[in-house]
C-alpha positions as MATLAB code, in Angstrom:
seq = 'XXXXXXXXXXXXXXXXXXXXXXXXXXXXXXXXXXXXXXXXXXXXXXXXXXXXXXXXXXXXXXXXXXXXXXXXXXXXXXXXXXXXXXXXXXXXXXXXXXXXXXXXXXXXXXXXXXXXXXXX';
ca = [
       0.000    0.000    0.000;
       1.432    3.577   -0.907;
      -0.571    5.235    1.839;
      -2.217    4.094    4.969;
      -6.102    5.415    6.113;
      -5.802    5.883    9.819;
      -9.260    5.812   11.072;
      -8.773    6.839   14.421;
     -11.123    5.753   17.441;
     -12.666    9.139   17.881;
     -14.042   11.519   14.971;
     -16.557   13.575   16.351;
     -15.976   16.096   19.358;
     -13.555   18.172   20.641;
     -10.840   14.681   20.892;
      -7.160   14.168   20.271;
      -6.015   11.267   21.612;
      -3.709    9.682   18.830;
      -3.576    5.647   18.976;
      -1.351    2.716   17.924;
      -3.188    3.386   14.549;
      -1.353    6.675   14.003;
       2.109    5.751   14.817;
       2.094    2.737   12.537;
       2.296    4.489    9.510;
       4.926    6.970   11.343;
       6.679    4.153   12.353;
       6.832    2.377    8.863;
       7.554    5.777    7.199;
       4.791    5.997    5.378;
       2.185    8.745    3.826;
      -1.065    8.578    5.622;
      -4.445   10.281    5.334;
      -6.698   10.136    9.052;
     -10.236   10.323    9.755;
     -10.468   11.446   12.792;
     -11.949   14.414   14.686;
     -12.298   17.885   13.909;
      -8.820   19.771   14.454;
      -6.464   16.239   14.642;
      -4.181   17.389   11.665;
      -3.885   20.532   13.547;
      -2.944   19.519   16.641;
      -0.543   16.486   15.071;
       1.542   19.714   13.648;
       1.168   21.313   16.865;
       3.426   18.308   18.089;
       5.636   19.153   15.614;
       5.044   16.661   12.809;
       4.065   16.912    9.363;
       1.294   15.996    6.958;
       0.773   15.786    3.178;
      -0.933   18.799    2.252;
       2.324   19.730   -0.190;
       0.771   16.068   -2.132;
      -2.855   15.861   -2.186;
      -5.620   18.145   -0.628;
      -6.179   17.934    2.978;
      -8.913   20.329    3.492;
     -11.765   17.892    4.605;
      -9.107   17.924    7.641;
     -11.477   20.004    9.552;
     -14.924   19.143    8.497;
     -17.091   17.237   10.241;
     -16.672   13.162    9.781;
     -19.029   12.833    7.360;
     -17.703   15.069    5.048;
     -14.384   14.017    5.800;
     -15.246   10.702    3.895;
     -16.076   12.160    0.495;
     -12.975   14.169    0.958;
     -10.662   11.386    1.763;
     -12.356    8.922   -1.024;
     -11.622   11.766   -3.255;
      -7.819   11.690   -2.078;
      -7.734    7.843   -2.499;
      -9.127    7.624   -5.976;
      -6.491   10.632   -6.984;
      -3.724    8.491   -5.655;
      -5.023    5.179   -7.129;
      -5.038    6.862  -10.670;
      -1.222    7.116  -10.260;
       0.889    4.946  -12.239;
       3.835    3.012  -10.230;
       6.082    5.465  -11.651;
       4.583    8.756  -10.249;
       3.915    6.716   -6.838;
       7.506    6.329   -7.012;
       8.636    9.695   -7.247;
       5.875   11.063   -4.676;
       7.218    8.634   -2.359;
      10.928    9.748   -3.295;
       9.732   13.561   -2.830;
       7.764   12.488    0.529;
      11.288   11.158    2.257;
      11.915   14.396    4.329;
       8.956   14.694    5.246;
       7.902   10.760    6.262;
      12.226   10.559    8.145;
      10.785   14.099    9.963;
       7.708   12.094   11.845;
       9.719    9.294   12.531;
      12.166   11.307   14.254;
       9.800   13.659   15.963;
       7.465   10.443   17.131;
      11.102    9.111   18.564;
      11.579   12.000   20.185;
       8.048   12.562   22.181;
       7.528   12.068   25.687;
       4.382   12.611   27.397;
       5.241   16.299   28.507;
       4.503   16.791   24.474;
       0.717   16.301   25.260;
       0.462   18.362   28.069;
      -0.753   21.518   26.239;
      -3.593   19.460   24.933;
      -4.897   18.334   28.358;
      -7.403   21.208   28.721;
      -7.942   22.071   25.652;
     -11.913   22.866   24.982;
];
């Protein structure tokens, strides 16, 4: 798979509370596209990491989770139109980018998610 759909536990709500499903695809070093709540992109560069938005639109990123599903099906089918060779060089272009989450994930600690704590 060129990119992973993280479909986080909660999507509606004021929530960020990133899971195991997020930091698989950080992990791995790979692109990823999340359905989650309201504001999760946001605060996931808040904590210093980076998304795709230089790739593919990411403005369903704070819509409300059922118009983030158009959105992101809209994403996939862009991506799956790709031929192997253009996946190849978006993942070659991507490599700053997907080595900058892995480092910033290996570098967290829980003091990172303090300023989200009370966060309304």
């Amino acid at each position: 798979f060129f990119v992973e759909l993280v479909c986080e536990t909660y999507c509606i709500g004021n929530s960020f509370f990133p899971t195991e499903k997020i930091w698989r695809p950080i992990a791995n070093r790979k692109p990823f596209l999340i359905y989650a709540a309201p504001n999760y992109y946001h605060n996931l560069r808040m904590l210093g990491f980076r998304t795709f938005g230089n790739w593919w639109d990411e403005g369903f990123t704070e819509d409300d989770p059922l118009s983030q599903i158009s959105q992101i099906k809209t994403v996939i089918d862009h991506i799956a139109s790709l031929e192997q060779p253009e996946l190849e060089a978006l993942y070659i272009d991507m490599q700053d980018t997907l080595e900058h989450n892995y480092q910033t994930m290996e570098q967290l600690s829980s003091r990172d998610f303090i300023k989200f704590r009370n966060q309304r």
